[in-house]
C-alpha positions in Angstrom: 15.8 10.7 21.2 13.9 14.2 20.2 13.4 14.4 17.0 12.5 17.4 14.5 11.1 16.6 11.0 11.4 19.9 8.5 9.6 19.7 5.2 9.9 22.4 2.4 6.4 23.7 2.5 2.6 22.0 3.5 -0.2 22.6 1.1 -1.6 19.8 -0.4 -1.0 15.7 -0.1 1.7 15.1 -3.1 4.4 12.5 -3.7 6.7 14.5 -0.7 4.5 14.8 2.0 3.2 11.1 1.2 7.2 10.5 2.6 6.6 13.0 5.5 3.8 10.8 6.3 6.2 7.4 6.4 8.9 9.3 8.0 6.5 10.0 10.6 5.1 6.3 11.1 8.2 5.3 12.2 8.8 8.2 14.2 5.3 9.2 15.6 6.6 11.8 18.4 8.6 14.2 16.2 8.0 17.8 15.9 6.9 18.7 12.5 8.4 21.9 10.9 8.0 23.9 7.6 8.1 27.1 5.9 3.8 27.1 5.4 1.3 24.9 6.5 -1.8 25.3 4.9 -3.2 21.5 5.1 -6.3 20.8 4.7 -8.5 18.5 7.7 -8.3 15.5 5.5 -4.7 15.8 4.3 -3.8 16.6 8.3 -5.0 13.0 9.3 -2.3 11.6 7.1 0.8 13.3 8.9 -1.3 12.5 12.3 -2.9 15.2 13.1 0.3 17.5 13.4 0.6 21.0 13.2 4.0 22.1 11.8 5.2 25.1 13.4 5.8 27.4 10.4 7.8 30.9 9.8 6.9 34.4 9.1 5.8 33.6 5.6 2.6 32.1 7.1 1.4 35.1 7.9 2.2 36.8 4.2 -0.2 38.7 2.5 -1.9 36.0 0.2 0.6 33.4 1.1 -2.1 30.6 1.7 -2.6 30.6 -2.2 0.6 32.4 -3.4 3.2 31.0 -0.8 5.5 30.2 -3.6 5.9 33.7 -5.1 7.7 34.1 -2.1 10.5 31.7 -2.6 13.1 34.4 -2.2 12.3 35.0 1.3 12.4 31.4 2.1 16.1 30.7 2.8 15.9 33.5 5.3 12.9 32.1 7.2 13.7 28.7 7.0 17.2 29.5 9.0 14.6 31.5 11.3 13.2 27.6 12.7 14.4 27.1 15.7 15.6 23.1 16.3 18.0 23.4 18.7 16.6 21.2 21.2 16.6 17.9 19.1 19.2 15.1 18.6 18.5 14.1 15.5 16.7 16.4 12.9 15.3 15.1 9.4 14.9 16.9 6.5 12.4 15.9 3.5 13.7 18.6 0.9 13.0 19.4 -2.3 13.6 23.3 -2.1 14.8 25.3 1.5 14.2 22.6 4.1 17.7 21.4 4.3 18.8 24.7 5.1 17.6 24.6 8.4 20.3 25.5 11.3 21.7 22.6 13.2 24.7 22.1 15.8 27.7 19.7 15.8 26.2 17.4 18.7 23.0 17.3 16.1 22.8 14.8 13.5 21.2 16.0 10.5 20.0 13.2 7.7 18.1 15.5 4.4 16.2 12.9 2.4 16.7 15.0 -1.0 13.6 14.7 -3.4 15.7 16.9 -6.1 18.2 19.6 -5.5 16.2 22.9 -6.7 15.7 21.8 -10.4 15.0 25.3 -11.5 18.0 27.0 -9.9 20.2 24.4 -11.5 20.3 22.0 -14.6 17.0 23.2 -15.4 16.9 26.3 -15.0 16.8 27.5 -18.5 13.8 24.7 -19.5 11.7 26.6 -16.7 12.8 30.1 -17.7 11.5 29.2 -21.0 8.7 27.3 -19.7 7.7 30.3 -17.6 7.8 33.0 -20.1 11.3 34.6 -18.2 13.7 34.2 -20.5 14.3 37.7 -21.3 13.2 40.9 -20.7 13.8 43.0 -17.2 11.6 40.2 -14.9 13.8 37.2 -16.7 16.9 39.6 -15.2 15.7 40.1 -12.0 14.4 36.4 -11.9 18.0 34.8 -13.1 20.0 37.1 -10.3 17.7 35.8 -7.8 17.8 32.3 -9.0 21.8 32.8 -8.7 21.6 34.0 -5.3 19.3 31.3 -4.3 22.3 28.6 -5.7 25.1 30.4 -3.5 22.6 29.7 -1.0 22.1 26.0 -1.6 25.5 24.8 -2.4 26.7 26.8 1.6 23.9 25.0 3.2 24.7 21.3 2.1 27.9 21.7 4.2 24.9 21.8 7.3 24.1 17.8 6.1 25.4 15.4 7.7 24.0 12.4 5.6 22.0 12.4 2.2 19.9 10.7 0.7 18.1 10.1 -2.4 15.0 8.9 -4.4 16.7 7.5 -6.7 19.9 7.0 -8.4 19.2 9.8 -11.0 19.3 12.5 -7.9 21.9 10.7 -6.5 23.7 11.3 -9.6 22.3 15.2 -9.6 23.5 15.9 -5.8 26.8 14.2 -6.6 26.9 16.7 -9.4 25.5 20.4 -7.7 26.5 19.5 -3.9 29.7 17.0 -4.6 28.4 14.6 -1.9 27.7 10.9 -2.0 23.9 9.5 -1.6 22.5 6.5 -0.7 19.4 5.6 -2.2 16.1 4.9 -0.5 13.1 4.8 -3.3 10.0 6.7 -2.0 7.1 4.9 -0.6 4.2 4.1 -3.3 1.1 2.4 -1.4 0.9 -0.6 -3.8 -1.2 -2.0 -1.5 -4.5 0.0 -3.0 -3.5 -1.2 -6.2 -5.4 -4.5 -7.9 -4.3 -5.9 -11.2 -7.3 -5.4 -13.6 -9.1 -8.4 -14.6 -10.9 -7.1 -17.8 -8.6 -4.8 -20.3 -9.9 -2.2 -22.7 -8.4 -1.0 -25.7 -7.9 2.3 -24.8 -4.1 4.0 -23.5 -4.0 6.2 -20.1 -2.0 9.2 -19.3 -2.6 10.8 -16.3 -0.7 13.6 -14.2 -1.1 17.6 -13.3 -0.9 19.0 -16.9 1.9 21.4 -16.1 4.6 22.0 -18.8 7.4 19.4 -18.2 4.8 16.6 -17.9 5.0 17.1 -21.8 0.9 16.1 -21.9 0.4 17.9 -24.8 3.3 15.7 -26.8 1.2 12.4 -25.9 -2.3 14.2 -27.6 0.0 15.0 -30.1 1.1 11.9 -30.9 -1.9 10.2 -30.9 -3.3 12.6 -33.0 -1.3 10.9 -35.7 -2.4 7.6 -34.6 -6.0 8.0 -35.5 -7.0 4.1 -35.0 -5.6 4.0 -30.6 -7.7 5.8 -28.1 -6.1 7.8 -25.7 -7.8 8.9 -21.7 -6.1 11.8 -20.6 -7.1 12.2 -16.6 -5.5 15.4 -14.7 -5.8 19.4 -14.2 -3.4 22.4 -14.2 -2.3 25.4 -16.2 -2.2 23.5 -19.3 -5.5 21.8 -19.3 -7.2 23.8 -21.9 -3.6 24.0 -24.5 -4.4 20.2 -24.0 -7.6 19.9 -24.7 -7.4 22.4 -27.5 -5.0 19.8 -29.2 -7.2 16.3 -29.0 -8.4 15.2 -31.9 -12.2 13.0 -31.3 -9.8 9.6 -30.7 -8.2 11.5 -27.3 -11.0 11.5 -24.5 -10.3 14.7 -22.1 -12.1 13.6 -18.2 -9.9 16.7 -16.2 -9.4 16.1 -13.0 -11.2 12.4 -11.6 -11.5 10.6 -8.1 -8.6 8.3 -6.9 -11.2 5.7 -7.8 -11.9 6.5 -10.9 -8.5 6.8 -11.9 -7.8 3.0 -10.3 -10.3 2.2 -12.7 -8.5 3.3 -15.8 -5.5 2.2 -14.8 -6.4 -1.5 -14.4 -8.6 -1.2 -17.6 -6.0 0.3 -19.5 -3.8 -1.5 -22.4 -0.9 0.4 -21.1 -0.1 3.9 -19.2 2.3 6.2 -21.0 4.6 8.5 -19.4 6.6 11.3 -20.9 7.6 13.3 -17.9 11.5 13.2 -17.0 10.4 12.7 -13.7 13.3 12.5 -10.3 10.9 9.4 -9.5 7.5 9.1 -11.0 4.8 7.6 -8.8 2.1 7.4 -11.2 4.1 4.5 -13.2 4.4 2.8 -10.4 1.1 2.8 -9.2 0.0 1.9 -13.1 2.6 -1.5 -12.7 0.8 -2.4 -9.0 -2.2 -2.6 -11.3 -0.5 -5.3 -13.8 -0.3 -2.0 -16.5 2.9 -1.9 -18.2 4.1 1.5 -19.0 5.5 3.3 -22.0 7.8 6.2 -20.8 10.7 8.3 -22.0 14.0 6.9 -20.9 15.6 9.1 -18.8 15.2 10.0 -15.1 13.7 7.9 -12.3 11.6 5.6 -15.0 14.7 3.8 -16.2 14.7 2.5 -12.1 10.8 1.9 -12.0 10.2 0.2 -15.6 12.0 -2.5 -17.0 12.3 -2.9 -20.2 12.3 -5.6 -23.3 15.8 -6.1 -23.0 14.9 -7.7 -19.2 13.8 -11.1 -19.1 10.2 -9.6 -17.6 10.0 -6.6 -19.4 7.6 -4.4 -17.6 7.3 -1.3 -20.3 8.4 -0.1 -23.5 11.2 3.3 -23.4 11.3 6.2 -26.1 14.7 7.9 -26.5 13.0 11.5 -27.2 10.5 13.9 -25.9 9.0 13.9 -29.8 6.4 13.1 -31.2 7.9 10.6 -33.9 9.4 8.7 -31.0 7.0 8.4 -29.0 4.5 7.1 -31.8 7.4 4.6 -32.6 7.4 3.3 -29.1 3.9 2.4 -28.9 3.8 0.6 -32.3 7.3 -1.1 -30.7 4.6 -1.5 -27.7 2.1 -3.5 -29.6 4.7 -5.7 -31.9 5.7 -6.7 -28.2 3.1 -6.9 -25.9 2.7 -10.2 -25.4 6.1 -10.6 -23.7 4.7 -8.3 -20.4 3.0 -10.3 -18.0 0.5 -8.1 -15.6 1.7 -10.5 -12.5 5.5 -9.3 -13.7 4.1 -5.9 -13.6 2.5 -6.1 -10.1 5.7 -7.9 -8.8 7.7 -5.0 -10.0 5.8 -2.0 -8.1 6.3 -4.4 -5.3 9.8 -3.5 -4.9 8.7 0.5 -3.7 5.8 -0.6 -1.1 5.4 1.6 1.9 6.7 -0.9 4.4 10.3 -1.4 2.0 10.4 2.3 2.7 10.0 2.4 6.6 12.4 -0.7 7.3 14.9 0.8 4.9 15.0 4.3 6.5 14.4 3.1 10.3 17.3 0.8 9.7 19.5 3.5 7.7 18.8 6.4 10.3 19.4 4.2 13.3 23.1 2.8 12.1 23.6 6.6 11.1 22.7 8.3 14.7 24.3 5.1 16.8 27.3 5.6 14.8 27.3 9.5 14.8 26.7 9.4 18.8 29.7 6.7 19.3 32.0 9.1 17.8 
């Protein structure tokens, strides 16, 4: 069986390409494809060693660092990879990757990290986000961004299978491409995860401090909670808005070692989480340490976090992205605490370890192609 893999785009080691990597544990001869490729040596060990072969944006002026400015070019270029020659191709997609051309003797299975968020239910949160909600680029930017949906809704008709991260993008493809989705929930290596012996007094947040990761709301909110320390670990475009907003009980570190953020996690009274995330790894990984979680209620973290109304809660949920709620749900937090156990925790994060990931696809992808080769 010859078999292609086609990822959106390779730059850095993030929660898609850490599925590439699975994907390509259990099948260690495929080819590897993508729009760029701009891996670094260490990151290449972890998709072993491979190469993708890539498309004519590689070669882009300035694409190594701006490869996503050129996002209207990449339905053309990902049609341009050629995977003719394989029986079964896989697509990890999150953008253009499912697009790729395939034949009716191919079977084509798209494991669907989101459909393009910011082409569809989101796209007005990002316009706004972004600065483009009006004006001649916000024009130009919202006629591209409708071209780019005629685009995506033609080429789920190349799919022969979906599937999804969760039930919430299960829900979302239903919704944008009108096809069913199995779930498969991402791989999260629990396994480097210990449950913390010693707890501090202190809450963690931790992610890339980009605008729908809401990190300014937590600072915010603790601001008004003058007697809880806060960590904040993480980097991005609003690192100094976020800073500029923490008040001497909110500790800034930027951007810290995996170690160092295993350390905060398993010293940590809980992690909170206000990201509506398609997923969210970072919970997880903060449950594999015995850390229960505080999170907004909506997205993948109602799958990942159970809470008080289970009989092992695992977290607390807040019903808004606000500031009052959020300072509610940790004082509902600490009037409950005692109720999450760190071992219900751990046992929890179990359910998403990387070998529940590669027996549930091998065994999902096999049935598919046997059955798709019978017919």
């Amino acid at each position: 069986m010859r078999v292609a893999i086609v990822h959106d785009w390779l730059a850095t080691y993030a929660g898609s390409e850490k599925v590439v990597s699975e994907i390509l544990a259990v099948f260690p001869s495929a080819d590897l494809f993508s729009v760029v490729d701009f891996l670094s040596a260490d990151d290449r060990r972890l998709v072993l060693g491979k190469t993708a072969k890539t498309t004519f944006i590689q070669k882009l002026p300035f694409a190594k660092k701006y490869f996503r400015h050129y996002l209207p070019l990449m339905p053309l270029a990902v049609e341009q990879l050629d995977v003719s020659g394989y029986d079964l191709v896989l697509s990890s997609s999150h953008a253009v990757a499912k697009g790729v051309l395939t034949g009716p003797d191919q079977l084509h299975v798209c494991y669907c990290h989101t459909p393009m968020r910011y082409a569809w239910d989101l796209q007005h949160q990002y316009l706004h986000e972004t600065g483009l909600d009006k004006g001649l680029k916000g024009g130009v930017v919202r006629w591209l961004l409708h071209r780019l949906r005629q685009w995506d809704m033609r080429t789920a008709n190349g799919v022969d299978v979906f599937l999804a991260n969760s039930r919430f993008i299960g829900r979302r493809i239903e919704k944008v491409y009108r096809r069913s989705a199995e779930v498969i929930y991402p791989p999260v290596d629990v396994d480097s995860f210990d449950v913390g012996m010693e707890r501090g007094s202190f809450y963690l947040t931790a992610s890339r401090m980009v605008p729908y990761k809401k990190l300014p709301l937590i600072v915010q909110a603790f601001a008004q909670m003058s007697d809880k320390q806060l960590v904040v670990i993480g980097d991005g475009p609003d690192f100094e808005k976020v800073k500029a907003l923490a008040p001497a009980n909110v500790q800034i570190l930027g951007y810290q070692s995996d170690a160092v953020l295993k350390d905060h996690m398993q010293r940590a009274k809980a992690f909170v989480f206000a990201a509506e995330e398609d997923f969210g790894i970072t919970p997880v990984e903060a449950q594999a340490c015995g850390t229960p979680v505080i999170a907004f209620g909506k997205g993948g973290a109602l799958e990942t976090i159970r809470g008080l109304d289970n009989v092992q809660p695992t977290g607390v949920f807040f019903t808004e992205q606000s500031v009052p709620s959020l300072v509610d749900a940790v004082h509902l937090f600490e009037a409950n605490s005692d109720r999450i156990n760190p071992q219900a925790c751990r046992a929890n994060a179990m359910r998403f370890s990387q070998e529940r990931f590669r027996n549930e696809f091998t065994e999902f992808v096999t049935a598919k192609y046997r059955a798709f080769h019978s017919r």
